[in-house]
Steps between C-alpha positions, in 0.01 A plus 500: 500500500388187295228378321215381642218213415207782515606745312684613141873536610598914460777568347691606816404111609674351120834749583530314859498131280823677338783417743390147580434399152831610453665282757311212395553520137871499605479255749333248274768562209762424711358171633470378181864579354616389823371143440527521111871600550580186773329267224683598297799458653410154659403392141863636362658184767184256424499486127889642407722462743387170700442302165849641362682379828363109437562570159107417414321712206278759695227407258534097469198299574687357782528851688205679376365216728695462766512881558107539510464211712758635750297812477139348538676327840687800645154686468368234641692512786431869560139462459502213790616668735493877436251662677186535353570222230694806346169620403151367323471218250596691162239334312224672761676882450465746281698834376349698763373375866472612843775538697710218627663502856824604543664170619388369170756699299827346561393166377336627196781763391740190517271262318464755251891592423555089471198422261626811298842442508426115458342496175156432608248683185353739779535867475557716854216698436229336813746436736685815512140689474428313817776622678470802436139543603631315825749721552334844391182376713674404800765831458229720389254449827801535766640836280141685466280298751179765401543386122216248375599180441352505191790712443778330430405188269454674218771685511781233557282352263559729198849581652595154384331474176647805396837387595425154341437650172712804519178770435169595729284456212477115586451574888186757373356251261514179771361719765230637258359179552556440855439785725430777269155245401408468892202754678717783615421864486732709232563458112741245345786720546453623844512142585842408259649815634717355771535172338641687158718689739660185668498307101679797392763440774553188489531514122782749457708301807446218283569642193840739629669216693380166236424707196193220448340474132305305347519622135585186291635736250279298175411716174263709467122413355423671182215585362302243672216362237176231561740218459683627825169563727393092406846442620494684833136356559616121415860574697356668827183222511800203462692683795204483734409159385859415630495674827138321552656196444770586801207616685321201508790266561568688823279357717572150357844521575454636841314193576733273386805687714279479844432148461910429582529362837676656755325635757684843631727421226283489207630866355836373519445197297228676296764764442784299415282275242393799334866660476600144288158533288634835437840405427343216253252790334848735486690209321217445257430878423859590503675776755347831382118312645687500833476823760273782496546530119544906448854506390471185289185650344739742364722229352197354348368810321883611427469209231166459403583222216782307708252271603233231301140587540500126690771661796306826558195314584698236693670766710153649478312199666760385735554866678148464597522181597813558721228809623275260643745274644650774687234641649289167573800359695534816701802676358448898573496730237261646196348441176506840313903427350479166415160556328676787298788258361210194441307784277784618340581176430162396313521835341872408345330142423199687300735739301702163397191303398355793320801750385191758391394535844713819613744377775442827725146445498466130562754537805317770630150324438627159660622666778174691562292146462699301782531798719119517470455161620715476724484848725147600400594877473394616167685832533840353676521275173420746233775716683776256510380365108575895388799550692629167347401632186616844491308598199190736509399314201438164661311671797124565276540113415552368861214696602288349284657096553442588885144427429472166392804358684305651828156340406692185498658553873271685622237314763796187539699367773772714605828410533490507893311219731331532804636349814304188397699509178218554300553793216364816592259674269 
């Protein structure tokens, strides 16, 4: 028995979501270590053992560009004549969006694993929800043919993001303003039952095979005062401001990418140009503003004062920049990562600049502010600024520098364009 569009789902209709959102959650994990792990072990021979044969420093100038330009052109390649285009422009998608055909997937799996493992400052996090949705959607209606279509989004939906992130909590909170907002019979919960249920899958596959965390391990806030909730207002309002400013370049740069000739070829030459541009942003910012930027957030914050107040805002600045090269060029992959490390950076940059603003809090606030402007889910980036955090005593003063950084983002462009390539509001 399942739920039905007329009706509150019974609780004999929730138990039925049970099995599948089991399956899914797992499913979903294990897509996304799958690719994560083959990155990773492409990016091992890119960046170690290739450089180390030629004898070439795997972080020079000179291979920082040639590397991302080989991978802008090998993605290239793949997106001219995979089929499908290995999926929608990446500056038109967002975290979540209907389901893509099946054919699509092998093109946009391999795209993904070579931007990743490339050094392209893209996290996994749209293309592997993508797939899964595919997958789940196209696996899901051939399985249990009576099962609503309706059915399966959300939950290969929240099985990723709770795989992504390593807890439910951030599948419940995105969804809480997706489908659990939309005209549907039964309460908030009835509707974030099955998706919880896949979330919570995916979550502990993630978290007993990768052991995911993103716990930057900084001290603890205490006894937070006025002089900290000016700080977390000023902090969190300077990370939107920077996210904004990413925002708004987007479309700009998107422009400039599609007027490269070409013809059928324009991705490939639009790719490779923006895998140099990246290599030249990589060289100026220094390695650690290269990839998806979780694990060298964690060098960052594992030496808060190693750094001048001038290089935490460079690596700030050029990680979003290298954001909206990426995606404008076409390079697969998402936002949510490499807006972390920009935010942590600024944070880092604010605690040097002012060493009374706590260090915990203005990472925490920073990160909130850019997440803001550049997802546009409020709860998503108060989750991810307290989990950074790990302090119960920062959490009252986010809350509270939510509100102004989201009066500032709220009612802008997004950071996604229509097909047009004008920003979506």
């Amino acid at each position: 028995m399942w739920p039905v569009a007329t009706d509150p789902p019974s609780p004999r209709a929730l138990l039925s979501l049970v099995v599948p959102a089991l399956v899914v959650g797992i499913l979903s994990a294990l897509v996304l270590i799958g690719v994560s792990d083959l990155a990773e072990q492409l990016e091992d021979v890119l960046w170690d053992a290739l450089p180390g044969a030629l004898g070439i420093g795997r972080y020079s100038t000179a291979w920082m560009v040639v590397m991302l330009t080989a991978t802008g052109l090998a993605v290239g390649l793949v997106v001219r004549f995979a089929p499908g285009g290995a999926g929608p422009d990446p500056a038109t998608t967002a975290l979540v969006d209907p389901p893509l055909g099946p054919r699509v997937l092998p093109g946009l799996l391999a795209v993904t694993v070579l931007a990743l493992a490339g050094g392209v400052s893209l996290g996994p996090e749209n293309p592997i929800t993508a797939t899964n949705i595919a997958l789940v959607y196209w696996l899901g209606r051939r399985a249990v043919p009576r099962a609503p279509d309706g059915l399966w989004l959300p939950l290969a939906a929240a099985g990723t993001v709770g795989a992504l992130f390593g807890t439910p909590v951030a599948a419940a909170l995105i969804l809480t303003e997706t489908i659990a907002s939309q005209p549907a019979p039964g309460s908030l919960w009835d509707k974030l039952f099955g998706p919880l249920v896949a979330g919570g899958a995916g979550a502990l596959t993630t978290s007993l095979i990768a052991k995911p965390s993103f716990d930057l391990d900084l001290p603890r806030l205490h006894d937070p005062g006025w002089g900290d909730l000016l700080a977390a207002l000023v902090t969190a309002s300077a990370g939107a401001v920077l996210g904004l400013a990413a925002v708004y370049a987007l479309p700009w740069a998107h422009r400039a990418f599609r007027l490269l000739p070409g013809g059928a070829w324009r991705a490939f030459w639009a790719l490779g140009a923006g895998g140099a541009v990246l290599g030249l942003l990589g060289a100026l910012g220094g390695h650690l503003t290269l990839f998806k930027g979780l694990s060298q957030v964690k060098t960052l914050a594992d030496d808060p004062n190693g750094w001048s107040a001038g290089s935490f805002a460079l690596m700030a600045a050029v990680k979003l920049a290298a954001v909206v090269v990426a995606s404008a060029c076409g390079f697969r992959g998402g936002r949510i990562f490499p807006a972390i490390f920009a935010g942590v950076s600024l944070g880092l940059c604010a605690h040097a600049l002012v060493g009374q603003v706590d260090v915990t809090l203005a990472v925490a606030c920073t990160v909130l502010g850019v997440l803001l402007a550049v997802t546009r889910l409020g709860w998503l980036s108060l989750f991810t600024a307290a989990v950074l955090a790990s302090d119960t005593e920062v959490l009252p003063l986010l809350c509270v520098a939510m509100l102004p950084a989201w009066l500032l983002v709220t009612g802008r462009p997004l950071m996604q364009l229509a097909d047009d390539g004008s920003p979506r509001r």
